[in-house]
C-alpha positions in Angstrom: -14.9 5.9 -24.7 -11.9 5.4 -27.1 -9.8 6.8 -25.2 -10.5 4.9 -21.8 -9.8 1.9 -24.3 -6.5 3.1 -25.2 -5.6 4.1 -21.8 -6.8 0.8 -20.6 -4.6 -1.1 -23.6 -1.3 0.7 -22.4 -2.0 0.0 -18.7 -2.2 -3.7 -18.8 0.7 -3.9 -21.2 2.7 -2.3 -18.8 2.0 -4.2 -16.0 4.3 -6.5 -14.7 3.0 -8.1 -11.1 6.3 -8.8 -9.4 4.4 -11.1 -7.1 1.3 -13.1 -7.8 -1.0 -12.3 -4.8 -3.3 -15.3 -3.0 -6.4 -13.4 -2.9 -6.6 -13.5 -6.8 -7.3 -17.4 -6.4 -9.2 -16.7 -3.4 -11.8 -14.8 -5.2 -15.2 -16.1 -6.6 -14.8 -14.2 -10.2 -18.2 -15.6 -10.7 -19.9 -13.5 -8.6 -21.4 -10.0 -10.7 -20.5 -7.5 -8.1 -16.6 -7.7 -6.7 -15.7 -5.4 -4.0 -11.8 -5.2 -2.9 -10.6 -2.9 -0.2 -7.2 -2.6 1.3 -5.3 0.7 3.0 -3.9 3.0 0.7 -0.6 1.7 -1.0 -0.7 -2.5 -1.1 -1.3 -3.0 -4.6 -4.9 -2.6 -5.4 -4.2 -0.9 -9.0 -1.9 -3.5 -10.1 -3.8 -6.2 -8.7 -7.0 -5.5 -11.2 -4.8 -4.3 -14.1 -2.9 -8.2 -13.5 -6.8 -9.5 -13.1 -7.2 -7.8 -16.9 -4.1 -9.2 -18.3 -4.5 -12.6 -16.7 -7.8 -13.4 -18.2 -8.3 -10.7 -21.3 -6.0 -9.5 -24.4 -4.7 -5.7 -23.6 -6.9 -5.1 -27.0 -10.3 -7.1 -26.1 -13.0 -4.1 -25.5 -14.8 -7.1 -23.5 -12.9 -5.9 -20.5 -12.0 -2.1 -19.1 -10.6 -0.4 -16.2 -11.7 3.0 -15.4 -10.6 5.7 -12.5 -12.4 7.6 -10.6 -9.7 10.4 -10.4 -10.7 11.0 -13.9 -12.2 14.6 -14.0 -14.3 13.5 -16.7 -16.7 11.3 -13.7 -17.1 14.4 -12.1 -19.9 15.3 -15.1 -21.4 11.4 -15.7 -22.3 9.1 -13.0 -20.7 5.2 -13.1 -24.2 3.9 -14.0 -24.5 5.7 -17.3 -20.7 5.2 -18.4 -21.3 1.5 -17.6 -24.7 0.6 -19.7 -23.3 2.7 -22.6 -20.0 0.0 -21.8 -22.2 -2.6 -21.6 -24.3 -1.8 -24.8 -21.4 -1.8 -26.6 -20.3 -5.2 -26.0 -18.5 -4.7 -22.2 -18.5 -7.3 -20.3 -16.4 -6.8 -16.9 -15.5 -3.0 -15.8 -12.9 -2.5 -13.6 -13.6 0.8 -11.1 -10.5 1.7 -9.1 -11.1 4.0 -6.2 -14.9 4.1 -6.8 -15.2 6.4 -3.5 -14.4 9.2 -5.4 -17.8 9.0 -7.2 -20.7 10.8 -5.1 -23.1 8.5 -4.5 -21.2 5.2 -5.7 -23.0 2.9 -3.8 -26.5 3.7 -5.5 -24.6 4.0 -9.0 -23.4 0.5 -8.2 -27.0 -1.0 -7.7 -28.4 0.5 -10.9 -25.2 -1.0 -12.6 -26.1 -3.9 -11.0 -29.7 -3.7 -11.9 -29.6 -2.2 -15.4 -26.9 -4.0 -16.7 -27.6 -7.9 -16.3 -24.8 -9.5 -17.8 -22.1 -7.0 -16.4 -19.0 -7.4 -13.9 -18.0 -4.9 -11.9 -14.8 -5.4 -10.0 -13.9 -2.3 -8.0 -11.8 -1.1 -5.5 -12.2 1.1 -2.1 -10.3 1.9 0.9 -10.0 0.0 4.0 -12.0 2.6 5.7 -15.7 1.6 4.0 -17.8 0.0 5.3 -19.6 -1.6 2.4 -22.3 -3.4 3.5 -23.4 -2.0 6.6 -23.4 1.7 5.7 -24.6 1.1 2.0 -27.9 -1.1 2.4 -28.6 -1.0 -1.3 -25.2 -3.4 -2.0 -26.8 -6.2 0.7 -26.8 -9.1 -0.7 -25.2 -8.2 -4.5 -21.6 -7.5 -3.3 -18.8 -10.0 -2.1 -16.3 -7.8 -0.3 -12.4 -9.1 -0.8 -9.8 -7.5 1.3 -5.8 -7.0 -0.4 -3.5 -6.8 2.8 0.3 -5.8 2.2 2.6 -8.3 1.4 2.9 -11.3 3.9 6.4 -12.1 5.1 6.0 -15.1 2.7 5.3 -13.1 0.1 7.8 -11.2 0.5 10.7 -14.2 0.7 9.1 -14.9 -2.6 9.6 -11.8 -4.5 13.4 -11.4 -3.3 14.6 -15.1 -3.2 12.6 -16.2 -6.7 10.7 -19.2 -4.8 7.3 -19.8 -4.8 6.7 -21.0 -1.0 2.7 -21.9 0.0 0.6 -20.6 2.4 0.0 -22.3 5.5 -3.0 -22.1 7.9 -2.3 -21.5 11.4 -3.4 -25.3 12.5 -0.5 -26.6 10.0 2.0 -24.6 11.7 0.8 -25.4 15.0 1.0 -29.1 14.2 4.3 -29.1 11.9 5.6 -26.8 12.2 9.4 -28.0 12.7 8.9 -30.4 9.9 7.4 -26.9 7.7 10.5 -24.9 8.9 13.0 -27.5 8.3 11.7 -27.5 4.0 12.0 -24.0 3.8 15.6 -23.4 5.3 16.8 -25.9 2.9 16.0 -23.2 0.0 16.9 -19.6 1.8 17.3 -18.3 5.6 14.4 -16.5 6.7 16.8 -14.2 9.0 18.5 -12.9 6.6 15.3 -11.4 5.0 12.8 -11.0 8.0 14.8 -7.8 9.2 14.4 -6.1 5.7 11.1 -7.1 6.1 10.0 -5.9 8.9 11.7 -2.4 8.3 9.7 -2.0 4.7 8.7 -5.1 3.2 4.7 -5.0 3.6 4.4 -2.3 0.7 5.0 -3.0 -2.5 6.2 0.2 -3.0 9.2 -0.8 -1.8 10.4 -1.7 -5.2 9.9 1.5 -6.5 13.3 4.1 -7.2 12.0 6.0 -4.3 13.3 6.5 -1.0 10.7 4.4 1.3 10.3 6.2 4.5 9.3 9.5 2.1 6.7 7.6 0.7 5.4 5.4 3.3 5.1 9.2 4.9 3.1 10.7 2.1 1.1 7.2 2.0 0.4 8.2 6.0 -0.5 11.1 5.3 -3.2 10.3 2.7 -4.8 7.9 4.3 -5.5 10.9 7.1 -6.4 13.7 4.6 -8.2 10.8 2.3 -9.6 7.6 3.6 -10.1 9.3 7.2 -11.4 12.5 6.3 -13.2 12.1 2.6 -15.0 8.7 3.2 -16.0 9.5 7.1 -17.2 12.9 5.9 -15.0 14.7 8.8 -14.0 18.8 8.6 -10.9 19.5 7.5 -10.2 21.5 10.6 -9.7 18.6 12.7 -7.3 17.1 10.7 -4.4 18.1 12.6 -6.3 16.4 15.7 -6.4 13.0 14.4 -2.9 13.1 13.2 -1.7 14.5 16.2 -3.5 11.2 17.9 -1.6 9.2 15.8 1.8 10.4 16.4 0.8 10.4 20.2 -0.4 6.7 20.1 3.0 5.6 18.0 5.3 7.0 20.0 3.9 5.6 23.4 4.0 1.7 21.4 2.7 -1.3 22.5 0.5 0.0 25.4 -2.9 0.7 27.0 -4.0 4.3 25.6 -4.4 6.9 28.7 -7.8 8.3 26.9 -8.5 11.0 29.0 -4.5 12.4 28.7 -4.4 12.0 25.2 -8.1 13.7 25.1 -6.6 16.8 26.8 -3.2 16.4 24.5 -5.5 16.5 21.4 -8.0 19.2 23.0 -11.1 17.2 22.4 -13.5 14.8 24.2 -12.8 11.2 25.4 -15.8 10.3 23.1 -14.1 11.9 20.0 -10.8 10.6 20.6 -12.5 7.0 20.9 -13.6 7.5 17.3 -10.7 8.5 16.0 -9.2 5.6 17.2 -11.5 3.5 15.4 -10.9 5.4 12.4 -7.7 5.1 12.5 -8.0 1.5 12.7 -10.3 1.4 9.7 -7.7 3.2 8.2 -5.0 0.2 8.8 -2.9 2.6 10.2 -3.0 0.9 14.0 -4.4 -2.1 15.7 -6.5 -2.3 18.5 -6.5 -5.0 20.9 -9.5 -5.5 23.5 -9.6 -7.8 26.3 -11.7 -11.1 25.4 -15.2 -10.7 24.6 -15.0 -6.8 24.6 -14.7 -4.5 21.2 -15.8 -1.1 20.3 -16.6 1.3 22.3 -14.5 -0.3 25.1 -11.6 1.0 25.8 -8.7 -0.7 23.8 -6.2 -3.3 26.0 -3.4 -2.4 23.8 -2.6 -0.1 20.7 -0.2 -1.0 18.3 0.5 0.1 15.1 -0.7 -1.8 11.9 2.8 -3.6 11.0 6.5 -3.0 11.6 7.0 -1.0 8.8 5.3 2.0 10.3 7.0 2.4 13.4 10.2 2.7 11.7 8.2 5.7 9.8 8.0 7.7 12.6 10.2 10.2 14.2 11.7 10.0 16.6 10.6 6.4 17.9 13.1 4.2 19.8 12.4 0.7 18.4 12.4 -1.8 20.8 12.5 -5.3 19.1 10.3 -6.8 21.2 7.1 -4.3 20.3 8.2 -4.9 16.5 8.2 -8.6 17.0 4.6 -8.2 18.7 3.4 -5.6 15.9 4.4 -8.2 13.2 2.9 -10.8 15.3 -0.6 -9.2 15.4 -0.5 -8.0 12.2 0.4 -11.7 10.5 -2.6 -13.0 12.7 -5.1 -10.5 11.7 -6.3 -11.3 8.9 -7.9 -14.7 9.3 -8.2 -14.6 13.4 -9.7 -12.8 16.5 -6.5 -11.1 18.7 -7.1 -10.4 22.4 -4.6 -9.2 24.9 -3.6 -12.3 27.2 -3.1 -12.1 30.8 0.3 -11.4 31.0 2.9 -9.3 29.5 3.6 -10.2 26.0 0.8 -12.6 25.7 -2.4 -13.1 23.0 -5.2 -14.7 23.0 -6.2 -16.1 19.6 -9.7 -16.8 18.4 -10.2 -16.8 22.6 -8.7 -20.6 22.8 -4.7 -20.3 22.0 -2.3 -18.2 24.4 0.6 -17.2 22.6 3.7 -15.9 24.1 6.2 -13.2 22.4 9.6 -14.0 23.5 13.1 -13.8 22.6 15.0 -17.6 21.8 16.6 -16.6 24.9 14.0 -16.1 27.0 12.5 -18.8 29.1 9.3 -19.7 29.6 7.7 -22.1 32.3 4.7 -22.9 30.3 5.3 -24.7 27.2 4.1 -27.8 28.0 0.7 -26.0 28.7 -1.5 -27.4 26.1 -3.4 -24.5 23.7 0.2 -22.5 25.4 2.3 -21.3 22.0 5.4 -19.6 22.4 6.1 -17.6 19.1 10.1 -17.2 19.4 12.3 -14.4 17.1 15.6 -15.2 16.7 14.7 -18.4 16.5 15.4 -20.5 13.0 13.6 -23.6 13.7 11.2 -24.9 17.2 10.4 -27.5 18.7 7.1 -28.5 20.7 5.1 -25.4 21.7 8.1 -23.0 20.5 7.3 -21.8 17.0 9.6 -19.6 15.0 7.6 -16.1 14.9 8.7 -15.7 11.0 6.7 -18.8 10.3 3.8 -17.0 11.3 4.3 -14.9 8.3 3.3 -17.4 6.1 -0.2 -17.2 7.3 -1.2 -16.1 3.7 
């Protein structure tokens, strides 16, 4: 135990958040059993070590993170470590990657049932399903998701200000007056293209060069999050990666299912769920029409945001699908996206119709009430033509 203590200790001392993330004031930290997933890469280490040195001294043996790439949880369960934790004072355990752990979800519950006056704050990937495939968490766990950074985010860390978060209806409604405050303090263009090429990773920081590690990052959440956590055979690993590259380099489109069944030698079915799994996997989007999901056939593919597609070789971006990427990928997390009925068009939460265009393209329908046109290259709008950057202050 002393020495998860001292590892703890030097952990939290060395952590230096270079961005304070919204979901840490989003979260009930009332609640006894914290679950926070997010695909492989956004932050979720740092964001519990900055949760530890927010709220506990480095030194205070109240408070402990643990992970489960630690050999030594290959020979004690969670639950055991925990009450001997909690026995000796503990009060909040932090468990990073707790998928690692066979049977987690039960260990969880006697943690949860043993241990009355514990927290446990822990972290999984984007691919579990928490609630629905581990009944014994119903009704004990909140489940939190950490996305990559938001274009706001983002302006935040590089340009030292500390812009809000705006809901959608805001922007909607002022949006020019919204626009017009921010400009005064920095121009989003000359940030959103450095964005979009490798600003939703925080990794980015890092003295690495990006496009390596955003690759290796692809590549484990394949061989990882896919594979481990969906309990699939090695041997088809080079399938579902294969369906990835195949579904990137075709953008923005419907997926031909049966041609990419025969291009991956398997069966409609099975390329359907790897689809889905690489969805879970935040390594694409899928779009349906309205009112149709899974297992429909997807409207549109895309991948998860921009920074992926400049990740793969040898893809010719076109600025319009990165536009559209970042555009489903800003609204995701807080709203339903369907495709619309025309090229370039979204339906959000099945009401709004929003248009991706260039500020030089024209549209006929902006007068069109619940009609949106989300505009790049475009500083600040006017009526129904919103600066698509804006959207990036969603959260």
């Amino acid at each position: 135990m002393e020495s998860f203590f001292r590892t703890h200790a030097y952990l939290v001392e060395h952590t230096n958040a270079t961005v304070r993330r919204q979901l840490m004031d989003d979260i009930n930290w009332n609640d006894r059993m914290i679950g926070i997933k997010g695909t492989r890469g956004v932050g979720k280490t740092t964001f519990l070590l900055q949760y530890a040195k927010e709220n506990f001294d480095p030194h205070d043996r109240k408070c402990l993170y643990i992970n489960m790439n630690n050999f030594y949880f290959q020979g004690r369960g969670i639950a055991d470590f925990a009450s001997e934790f909690y026995h000796g004072g503990g009060r909040v355990l932090l468990i990073d990657q707790v998928f690692k752990q066979p049977n987690w979800s039960k260990e969880l519950r006697r943690c949860y049932d043993e241990c009355p006056g514990l927290k446990i704050v822990f972290t999984g990937s984007s691919v579990m399903r928490l609630k629905e495939e581990n009944p014994e968490l119903n009704g004990i766990v909140e489940s939190y998701n950490l996305r990559g950074f938001s274009f706001r985010e983002f302006l935040n860390l590089q340009t030292g200000n500390n812009f809000r978060s705006y809901t959608l209806e805001e922007i909607l409604n002022n949006h020019e007056k919204i626009a017009k405050q921010i400009i005064t303090h920095i121009n989003p263009a000359e940030h959103f293209k450095a964005y979009v090429h490798h600003g939703f990773y925080p990794f980015f920081l890092e003295r690495r060069n990006f496009s390596e590690n955003l690759l290796k990052t692809m590549n484990m959440m394949t061989e990882v999050d896919i594979l481990l956590i969906k309990g699939i055979e090695l041997k088809y690993l080079t399938k579902i990666k294969k369906l990835f590259y195949l579904l990137a380099l075709e953008g923005p489109k419907a997926p031909n299912i049966s041609q990419l069944a025969q291009d991956v030698e398997t069966s409609r079915a099975t390329v359907m769920n790897y689809i889905k799994y690489l969805a879970d996997a935040r390594l694409i989007n899928i779009i349906y029409h309205t009112g149709e999901g899974f297992p429909k056939k997807p409207a549109k593919v895309l991948m998860h945001n921009p920074n992926l597609i400049y990740a793969i070789y040898p893809i010719q971006t076109e600025q319009q699908d990165v536009m559209e990427t970042f555009f489903v990928n800003s609204l995701w997390k807080d709203h339903k996206v369907d495709q619309g009925e025309r090229r370039g068009c979204y339906k959000v939460d099945e009401k709004l119709t929003f248009k991706i265009a260039d500020n030089n393209t024209a549209s006929k329908a902006r007068d069109k009430r619940d009609f949106y046109v989300a505009r790049y290259n475009m500083e600040t709008g006017r009526g129904h033509d919103i600066p698509l950057w804006l959207l990036g202050f969603l959260y």
